[in-house]
N, C-alpha and C positions, 0 to 999 in steps of 0.2 A: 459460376461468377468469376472465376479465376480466368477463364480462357476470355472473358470482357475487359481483362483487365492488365497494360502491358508491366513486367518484370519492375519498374523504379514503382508501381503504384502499390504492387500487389506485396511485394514483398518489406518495406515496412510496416505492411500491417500483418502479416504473418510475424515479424519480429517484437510489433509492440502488443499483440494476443498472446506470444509466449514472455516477452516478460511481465505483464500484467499479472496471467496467471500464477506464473511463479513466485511473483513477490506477494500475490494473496495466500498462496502454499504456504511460504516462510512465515510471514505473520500472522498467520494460524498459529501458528505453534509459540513464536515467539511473544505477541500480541498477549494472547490467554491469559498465560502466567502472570503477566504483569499487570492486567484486566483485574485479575479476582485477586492478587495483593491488594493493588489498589482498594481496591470497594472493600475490603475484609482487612488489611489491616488496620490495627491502631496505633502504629505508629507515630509521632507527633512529626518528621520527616519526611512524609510519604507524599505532603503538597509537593515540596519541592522535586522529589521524583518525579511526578505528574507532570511538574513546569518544565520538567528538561525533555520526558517524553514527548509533549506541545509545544516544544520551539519551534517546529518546524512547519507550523502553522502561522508564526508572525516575522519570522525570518527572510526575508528575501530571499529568491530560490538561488541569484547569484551568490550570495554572502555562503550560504549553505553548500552551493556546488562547488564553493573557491575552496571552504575548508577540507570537504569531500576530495576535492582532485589531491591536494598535500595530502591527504593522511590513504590516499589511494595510491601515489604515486613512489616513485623508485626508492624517493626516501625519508616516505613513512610506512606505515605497519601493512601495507600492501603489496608495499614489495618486498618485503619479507612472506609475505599469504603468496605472493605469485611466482616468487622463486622453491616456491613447494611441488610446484609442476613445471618448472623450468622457463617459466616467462617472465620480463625484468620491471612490469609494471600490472598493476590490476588496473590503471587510468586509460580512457581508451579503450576500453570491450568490454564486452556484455557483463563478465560477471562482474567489471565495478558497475555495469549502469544497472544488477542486480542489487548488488550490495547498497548502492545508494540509492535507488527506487526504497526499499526495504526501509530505510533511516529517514526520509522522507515520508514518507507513506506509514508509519506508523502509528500517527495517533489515528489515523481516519480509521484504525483497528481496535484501538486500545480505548477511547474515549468512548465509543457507540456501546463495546461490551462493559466496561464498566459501568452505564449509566445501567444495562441490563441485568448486571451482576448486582446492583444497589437494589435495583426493583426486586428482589426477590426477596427482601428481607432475611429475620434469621430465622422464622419460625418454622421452615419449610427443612432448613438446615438440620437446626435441632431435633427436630421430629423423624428424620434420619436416623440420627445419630440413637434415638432414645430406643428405635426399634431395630438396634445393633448395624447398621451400616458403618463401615471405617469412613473416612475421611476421602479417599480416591470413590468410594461406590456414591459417596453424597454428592459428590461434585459431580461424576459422568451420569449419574442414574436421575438425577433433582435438580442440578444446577445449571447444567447444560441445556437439556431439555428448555426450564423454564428461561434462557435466554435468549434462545435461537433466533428469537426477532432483533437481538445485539450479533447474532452472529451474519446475520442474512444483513442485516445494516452496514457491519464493520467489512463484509465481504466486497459491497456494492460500492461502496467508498472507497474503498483502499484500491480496488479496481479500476475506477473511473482515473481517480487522483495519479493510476500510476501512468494508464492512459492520455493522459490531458496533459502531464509536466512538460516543461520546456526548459526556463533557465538551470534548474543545475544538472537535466540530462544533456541539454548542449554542453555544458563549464566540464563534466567528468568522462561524456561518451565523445563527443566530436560531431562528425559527421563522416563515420565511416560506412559504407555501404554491404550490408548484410551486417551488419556487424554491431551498430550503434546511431543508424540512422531510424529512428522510428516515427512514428507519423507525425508527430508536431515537429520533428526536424525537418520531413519532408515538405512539410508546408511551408515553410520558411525560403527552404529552398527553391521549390518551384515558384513564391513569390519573389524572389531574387533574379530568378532568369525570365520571370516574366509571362510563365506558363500557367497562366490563368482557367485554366479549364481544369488542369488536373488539381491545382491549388482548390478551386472550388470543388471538386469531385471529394476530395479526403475531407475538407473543413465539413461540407454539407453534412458527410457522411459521422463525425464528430457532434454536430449539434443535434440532429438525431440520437444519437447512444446516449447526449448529456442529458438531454428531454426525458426516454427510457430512465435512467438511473435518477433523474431525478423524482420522476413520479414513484419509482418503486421504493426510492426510501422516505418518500413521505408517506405511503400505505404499512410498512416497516414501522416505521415512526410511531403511526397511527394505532398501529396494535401493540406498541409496547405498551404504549400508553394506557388502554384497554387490558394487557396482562397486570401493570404495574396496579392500579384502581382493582 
């Protein structure tokens, strides 16, 4: 496929496949924990947690990628992160359009396994616990397991979402080439200069994958439903 395809096409979608992936890695890890807080604690504070976790679902992706570039850039808390390896800003390259894929992209992680972690109820928990399991063995051995369709959910979403963004990977990446042009930038661009074929070759190639993730989390979906009953 690659030798059909020249160098501006092929290579932001090599760029937007690795950061895709990596920002589904991250919120893996970081997503989880605050998954099963959410669904398990009792906290009387833990809506408003959830609400700040979900801003970024009603937010404007502008508003979102304007506060992102300030606290990415020379002088906020990322240029202090990017003077750690000797560079004067995280705004403009991949690891801020990591870092903010990740801040963006995190309820489409945290919402699907929570709704999964709810479904399990406690009796599956306790029944761990009664037959001496600690707390770390209930959760990988019983909790996990019975989420997987929150995790195969929050994976397909957070994937597409990072896939798909536009305004605030324009507002904090640019349009740097290898670097922070990833496919919805390229499309913009090739509609800019007017190069209509390859414009449609990546969107085409877009509404297919959204088709795909759309059906596979509605079958997702489908058997949560089906584990949760």
């Amino acid at each position: 496929m690659r030798m059909l395809l020249s160098s501006d096409l092929w290579q932001p979608i090599l760029l937007t496949l690795s950061l895709a992936g990596l920002t589904t890695t991250i919120l893996f890890v970081l997503g989880t924990p605050i998954a099963w807080w959410l669904a398990r604690s009792g906290a009387r504070w833990k809506e408003a947690i959830a609400a700040v976790v979900a801003l970024p679902l009603v937010l404007p992706p502008t508003v979102l990628g304007f506060y992102l570039l300030i606290a990415l850039g020379p002088s906020g808390p990322g240029g202090w992160l990017a003077g750690l390896w000797g560079a004067r800003t995280l705004a403009f390259s991949f690891e801020g359009l990591v870092i903010g894929s990740v801040i963006y992209s995190l309820p489409f992680m945290v919402q699907p396994l929570r709704a999964a972690f709810e479904g399990i109820g406690e009796e599956p928990i306790e029944a761990a616990k009664t037959l001496g399991a600690s707390a770390w063995q209930s959760f990988f051995r019983v909790a996990v397991p019975l989420a997987r369709a929150g995790f195969v959910g929050g994976a397909l979403l957070s994937f597409a979402h990072t896939v798909g963004e536009f305004g605030a990977v324009l507002m904090i990446g640019g349009n740097i080439p290898g670097e922070t042009r990833v496919l919805s930038i390229a499309i913009y661009q090739f509609v800019e200069k007017l190069e209509w074929g390859k414009a449609h070759m990546l969107a085409a190639g877009l509404v297919v994958f959204a088709l795909v993730v759309i059906t596979a989390t509605m079958l997702v979906e489908k058997r949560l439903r089906h584990t949760a009953d």
